[in-house]
ZAMARKE-753753 format. One record per residue (C-alpha): y, z, x. Coordinates in steps of 0.02 Angstrom, whole numbers, plus 50000, padded with zeros to 5 digits. Each point is the difference from the previous one (the first is absolute). Layout:
# ZAMARKE-753753
YZX...
***
This chain:
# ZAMARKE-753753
500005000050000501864994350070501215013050013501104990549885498555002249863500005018750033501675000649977499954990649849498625011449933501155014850061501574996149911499144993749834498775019049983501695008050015500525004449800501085010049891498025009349977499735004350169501665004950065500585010449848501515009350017500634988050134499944985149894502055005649978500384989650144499224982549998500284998550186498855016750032498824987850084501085000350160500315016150030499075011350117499065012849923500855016250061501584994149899498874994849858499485018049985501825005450009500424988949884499135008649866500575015450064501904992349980499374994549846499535016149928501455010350046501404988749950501215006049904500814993049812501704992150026501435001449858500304981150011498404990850089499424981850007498424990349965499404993650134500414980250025498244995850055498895008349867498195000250003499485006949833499355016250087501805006449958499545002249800498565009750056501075011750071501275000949870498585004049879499855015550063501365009550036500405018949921500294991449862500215010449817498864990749892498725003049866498104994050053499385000549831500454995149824501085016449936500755008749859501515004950024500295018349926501665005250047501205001350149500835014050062501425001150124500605013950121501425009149968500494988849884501455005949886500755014450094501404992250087500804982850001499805000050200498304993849972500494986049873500034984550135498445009150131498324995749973499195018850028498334997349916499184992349851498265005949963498874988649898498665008349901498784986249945498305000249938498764988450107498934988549908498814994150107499545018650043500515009649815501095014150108501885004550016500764995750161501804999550070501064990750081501465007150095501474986250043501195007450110501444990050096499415000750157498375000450122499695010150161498325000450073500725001750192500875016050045501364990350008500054981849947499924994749828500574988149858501064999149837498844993949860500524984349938499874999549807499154989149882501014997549856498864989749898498885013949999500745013250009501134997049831498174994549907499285019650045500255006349795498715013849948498734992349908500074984350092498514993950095500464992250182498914989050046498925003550188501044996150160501685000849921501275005550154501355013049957500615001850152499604991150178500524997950188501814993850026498954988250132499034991449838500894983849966499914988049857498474990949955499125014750105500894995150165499925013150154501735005050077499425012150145501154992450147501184988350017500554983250077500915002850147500784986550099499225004250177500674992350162498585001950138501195002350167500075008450150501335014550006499935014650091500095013349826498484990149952499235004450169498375012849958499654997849825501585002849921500904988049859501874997549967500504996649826501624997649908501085011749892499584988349835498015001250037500095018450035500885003149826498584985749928498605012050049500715013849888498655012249962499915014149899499685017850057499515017749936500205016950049499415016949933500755015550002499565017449915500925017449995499645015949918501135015049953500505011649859499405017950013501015004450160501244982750022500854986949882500624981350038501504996550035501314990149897499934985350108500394986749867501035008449868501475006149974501065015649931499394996349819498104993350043498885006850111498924986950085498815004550160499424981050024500294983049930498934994749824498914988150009500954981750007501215007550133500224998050184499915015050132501815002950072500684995650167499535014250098498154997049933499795016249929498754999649838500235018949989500455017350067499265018549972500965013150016499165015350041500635016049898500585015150056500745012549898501355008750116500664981050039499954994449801501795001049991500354987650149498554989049964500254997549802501694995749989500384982749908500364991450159498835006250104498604994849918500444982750019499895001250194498375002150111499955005750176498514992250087499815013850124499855014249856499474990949841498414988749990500644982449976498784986449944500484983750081499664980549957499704986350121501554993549998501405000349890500084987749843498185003649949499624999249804498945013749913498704991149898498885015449932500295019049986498705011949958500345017449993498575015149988500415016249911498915014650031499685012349912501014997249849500285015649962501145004150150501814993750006501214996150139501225014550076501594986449942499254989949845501484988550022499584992050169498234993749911500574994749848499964981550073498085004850055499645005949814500404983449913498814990850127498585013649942500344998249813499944981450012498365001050115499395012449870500374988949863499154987450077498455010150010500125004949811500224982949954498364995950113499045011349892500714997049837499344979650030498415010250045499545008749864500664986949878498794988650095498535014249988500635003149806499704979249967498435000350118498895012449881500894992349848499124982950052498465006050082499515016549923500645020750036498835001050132500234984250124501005003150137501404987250071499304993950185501435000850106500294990650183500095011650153501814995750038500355005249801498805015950003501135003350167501624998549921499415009949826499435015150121501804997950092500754999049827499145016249919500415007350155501774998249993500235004849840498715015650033498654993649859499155012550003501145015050022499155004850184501065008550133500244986450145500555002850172500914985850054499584996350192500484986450134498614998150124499375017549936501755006350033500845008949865501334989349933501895008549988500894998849827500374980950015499284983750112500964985649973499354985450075501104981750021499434984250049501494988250079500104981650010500864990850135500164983150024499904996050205500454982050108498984997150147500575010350124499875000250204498175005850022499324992149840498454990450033499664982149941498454989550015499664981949927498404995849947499324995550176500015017750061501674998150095500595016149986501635007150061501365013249974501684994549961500955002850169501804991449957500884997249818501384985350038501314994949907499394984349896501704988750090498965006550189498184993349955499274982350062500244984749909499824982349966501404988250027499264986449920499225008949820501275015149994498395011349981500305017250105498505012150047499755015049919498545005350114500134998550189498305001650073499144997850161498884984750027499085005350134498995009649909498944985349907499204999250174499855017650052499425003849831499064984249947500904998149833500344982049967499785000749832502055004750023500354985550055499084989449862500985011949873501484995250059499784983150003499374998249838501455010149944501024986850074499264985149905500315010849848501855005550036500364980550046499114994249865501085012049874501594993850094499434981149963499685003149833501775010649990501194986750084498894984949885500565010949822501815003850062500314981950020499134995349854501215015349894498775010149964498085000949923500755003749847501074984449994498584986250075498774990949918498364998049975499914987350146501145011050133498845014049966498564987850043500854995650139500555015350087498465007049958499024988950122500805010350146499015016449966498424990149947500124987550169499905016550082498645008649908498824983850033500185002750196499445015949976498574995849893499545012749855499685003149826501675004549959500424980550051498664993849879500945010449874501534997250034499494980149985499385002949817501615010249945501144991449854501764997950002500405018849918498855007450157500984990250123501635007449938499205017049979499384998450222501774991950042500775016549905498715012350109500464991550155502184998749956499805020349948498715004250120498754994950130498934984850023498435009049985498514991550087498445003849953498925000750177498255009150030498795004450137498514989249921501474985549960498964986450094501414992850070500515010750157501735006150066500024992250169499544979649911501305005249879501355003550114499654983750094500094992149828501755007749964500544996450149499794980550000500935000749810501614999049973499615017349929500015006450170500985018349987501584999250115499955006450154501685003850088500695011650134500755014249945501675011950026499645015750082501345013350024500085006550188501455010449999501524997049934499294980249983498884988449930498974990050108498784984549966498265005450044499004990450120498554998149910499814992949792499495013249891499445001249812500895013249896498995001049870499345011149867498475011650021499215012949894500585018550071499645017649932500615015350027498625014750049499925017949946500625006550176501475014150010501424991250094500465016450043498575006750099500054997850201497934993149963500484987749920500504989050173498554996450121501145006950144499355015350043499095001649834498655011450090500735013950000500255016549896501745001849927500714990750116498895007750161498964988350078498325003949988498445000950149498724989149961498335006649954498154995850048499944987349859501704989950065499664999550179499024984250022500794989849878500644982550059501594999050089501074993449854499545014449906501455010449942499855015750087501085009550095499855006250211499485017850025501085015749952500705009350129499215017949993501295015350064499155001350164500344980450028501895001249968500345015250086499154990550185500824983049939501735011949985499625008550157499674983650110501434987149907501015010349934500485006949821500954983949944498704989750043499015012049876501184998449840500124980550032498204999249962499835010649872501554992549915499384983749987498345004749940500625011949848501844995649955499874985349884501714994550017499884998350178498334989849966501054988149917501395000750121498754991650123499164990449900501644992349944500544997250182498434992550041499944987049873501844994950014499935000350180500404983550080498765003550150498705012249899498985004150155501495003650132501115011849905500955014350102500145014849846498724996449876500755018849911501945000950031500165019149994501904994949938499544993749841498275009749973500325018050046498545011650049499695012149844499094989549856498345004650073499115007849843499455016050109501895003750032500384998149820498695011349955500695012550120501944998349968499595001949799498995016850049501335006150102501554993449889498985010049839500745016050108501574994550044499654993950166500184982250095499684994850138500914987950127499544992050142500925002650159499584986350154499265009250154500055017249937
***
């Protein structure tokens, strides 16, 4: 057997079947397999954007995913019984917020009661999370005694598009150059993109008090006393939720007063802080145990109280559907048959009866088997959060990399010729140190469909519009897309073929408001590399041009042509906050490098890993023979961060990388970052001491 026929029998046992997951990217074929694994790793941890894309080359493997998401829908054919809402009716705060809707419905297929609880957001990750987006259609038809028929979605994924699209990146113009802040794995992306990838985050945050403290009037005023904002409103500047006052009884005068109650001191009260100012509250659930004690000041909780009536009315409306639903159960099937319930529904009836102390049982409320004070109030906060400098971005070819750079949209690369500027700078040498070409035949693709869109674009402008050409102009223009489709050989051009003159408006629409989605698969029989040869001997050809590049204060012609062109990026559930993030010094322990243990040591060379600590013994000889300078220069560079990318910056913006004089200018980078002198000055500082370091004494 030739080696071409075993590559032909290769390439055609590689399927949608075999590859699974992977069949996301059509190009997964040429990629190594250590980024195919990452991949689905990427994959799996990517995060929901606000305002995503669909992909421009779709393989059909996208539905699949948006079929299941955390969507709310029912699985079954269901009777609706009723629908209660949280706190509904106690204030008007509440009257835009989506709190909580709970759907009691009776399950056909299975003859039990079941719930449903539709809330306006999801959180899974301790931190990341998504606004659910609501379905209308549905939602309005949910009337008690209504059946909804199985699969019906209430509420789904803001990453679900129409016609069950999948919107879990976005299409990035990338630019695949050499910089120096592209240099070791980080990207550089523009201010526009950065707000693009909006993303939607969620804290939590609890506090108890009442027998021996009471909040503070943080939000109020004179007239209204209000610890924290309602549900709906947004955390103040300072980021301060909260504050608990401790009481003491020869101070009451001084700490009661109308005034100062409405100001914390963060040293002597405990102050319950947000992530950042501007966050919105989106649920509030306060615990009251036991009932039958009161506060010291009943005014300070009377905001508290209307959150436990409502929660309590809530409850009592739970059990009212209940045993109306238990009353109409016997009525129908005899005194003695017993309504089956779900285990999420038996759940929430015990929580219910609980609540409302059905029966009359004393109950010790506890919080990991601690005794609970008088009150818990517990607050989830939304935030909505831009990419940021240490957010990490991948593409679906396992090119990772952490956003080093956000430019001004004016200072990023771009054509001349098109007008199209990156959003994405990336480096290329990584599709040969990584084996990913698969990027490349995104982006090329991507190309054809981005020219093809502009074709299509300049050929309706001249004609004035699709609305205003006929039947025959439609025909016409319409040739450009399906010219293309025919090099690349699928069954969306045998569709597109058979399409009347209504479908061809309806594709010339998608592509004006859109993308020109191609439709492109691993088993497609036709294969990237004869396609691209194709392209390139149409007049179809993608343009390829050199681009501007900003160095300095100017912009310069590269030497090379490069495509800036879309390709599919997502955003990963890494903390762009966290030092572990980066892969510079990530071995360490908060910010300590690290020795490496009997499991490390013979790993390969390229391994990240860092060199051997330096015990006491070793840097009290290496201070004895070189001196104690020598001593903090070392350990400087190997635990102060911002001196790590002091020389890292030097390095790569050296003209002469490997003949530099001061790699660490002691000027600009100061000795004192290192984390063990932190730790020290913050111990001695706690007792009013600092220190200060006096040369050659």
């Amino acid at each position: 057997m030739s080696n071409k026929q075993q590559k032909d029998i290769l390439e055609d046992s590689l399927t949608e079947e075999l590859v699974g997951f992977h069949s996301i990217n059509p190009f997964i074929a040429h990629i190594s397999s250590s980024r195919g694994v990452m991949l689905a790793n990427h994959v799996s941890r990517s995060l929901v954007l606000n305002n995503g894309d669909e992909k421009i080359i779709q393989t059909g493997a996208e539905k699949q995913f948006a079929a299941n998401t955390f969507s709310k829908k029912f699985e079954n054919d269901s009777l609706i019984i009723d629908i209660v809402r949280k706190y509904d009716g106690i204030s008007k705060d509440y009257a835009d917020e989506l709190v909580s809707y709970t759907i009691i419905f009776e399950d056909l297929k299975h003859d039990r009661l079941d719930y449903m609880e539709i809330v306006g957001y999801h959180v899974k990750h301790q931190e990341f999370g998504f606004r659910y987006k609501i379905n209308d259609d549905t939602f309005g038809d949910l009337i008690p005694g209504e059946v909804v028929k199985a699969g019906s979605i209430v509420a789904d994924s803001p990453a679900v598009a129409k016609n069950s699209g999948y919107k879990f990146g976005t299409n990035a113009n990338v630019a695949l150059i050499s910089l120096p802040e592209v240099a070791e794995d980080p990207v550089v992306i523009s201010e526009s993109f950065a707000h693009k990838m909006n993303h939607t985050v969620y804290d939590f945050r609890s506090v108890e008090f009442g027998l021996d403290s009471f909040p503070l009037n943080v939000y109020g005023d004179d007239d209204n006393y209000k610890p924290f904002p309602n549900i709906g409103e947004y955390v103040n500047d300072e980021s301060v939720i909260m504050a608990v006052r401790e009481h003491d009884n020869m101070l009451s005068p001084a700490m009661l007063s109308v005034n100062d109650v409405k100001h914390y001191d963060p040293i002597y009260d405990k102050v319950i802080y947000a992530r950042k100012p501007r966050g919105k509250i989106v649920d509030i659930r306060v615990h009251h145990a036991p009932r039958n004690r009161k506060a010291a000041y009943t005014k300070t909780t009377a905001g508290l109280d209307r959150y436990i009536n409502g929660y309590n009315k809530y409850c009592e409306d739970i059990n009212n559907v209940y045993t109306k639903y238990k009353k109409t159960h016997k009525q129908r099937y005899g005194n003695s048959a017993v309504p089956v319930l779900s285990n999420a529904m038996h759940k929430l009836i015990t929580q219910v009866l609980q609540n409302l102390e059905i029966p009359p049982d004393r109950i010790k409320y506890t919080y990991r088997n601690e005794a609970l004070d008088l009150y818990r109030v517990e607050f989830v906060i939304e935030y909505d959060m831009d990419l940021r400098v240490g957010s990490k971005v991948s593409d679906l070819s396992g090119s990772k990399g952490i956003v080093g750079a956000i430019w001004p949209d004016e200072d990023m690369p771009y054509d001349p010729v098109t007008g199209v500027r990156a959003d994405v700078i990336m480096d290329p040498t990584s599709v040969v140190s990584r084996l990913n070409v698969s990027r490349l035949y995104e982006i090329y693709f991507s190309a054809v469909s981005r020219n093809t869109k502009r074709l299509v674009t300049e050929e309706v402008a001249r004609l004035n519009g699709l609305e205003n050409m006929t039947d025959t102009e439609v025909k016409k223009v319409f040739r450009i897309p399906l010219d293309v489709l025919a090099i690349i050989d699928t069954e969306q051009h045998q569709g597109y073929a058979k399409t009347n003159i209504h479908g061809m408006r309806t594709i010339l629409k998608e592509i004006l408001e859109e993308e020109f989605y191609i439709y492109y698969r691993l088993s497609s029989k036709k294969k990237p590399d004869k396609i691209v040869a194709d392209m390139e001997a149409s007049v179809y050809r993608p343009p390829l041009n050199k681009i501007m590049i900003k160095t300095g204060d100017k912009h310069k012609l590269s030497k090379e042509k490069v495509y800036i062109a879309p390709q599919y990026i997502i955003l990963l559930s890494d903390v762009p906050d966290n030092y572990l993030t980066a892969p510079t010094a990530k071995v360490n322990i908060y910010r300590f490098p690290v020795s490496v243990g009997t499991r490390e040591k013979h790993h390969a060379s390229y391994k990240i890993a860092p060199v051997k600590t330096i015990s006491e013994t070793e840097a009290r000889l290496y201070a004895a023979y070189v001196g104690p300078r020598f001593m903090a220069e070392l350990k400087d560079r190997a635990n102060s961060m911002e001196t790590h990318k002091h020389i890292y910056q030097n390095i790569l913006n050296a003209e002469k990388p490997t003949d530099i004089d001061i790699v660490a200018s002691r000027d600009e980078m100061p000795y004192g970052s290192d984390p063990a002198i932190e730790l020290v000055d913050n111990i001695f500082n706690s007792g009013g001491i600092s220190i200060e370091y006096t040369d050659g004494k």
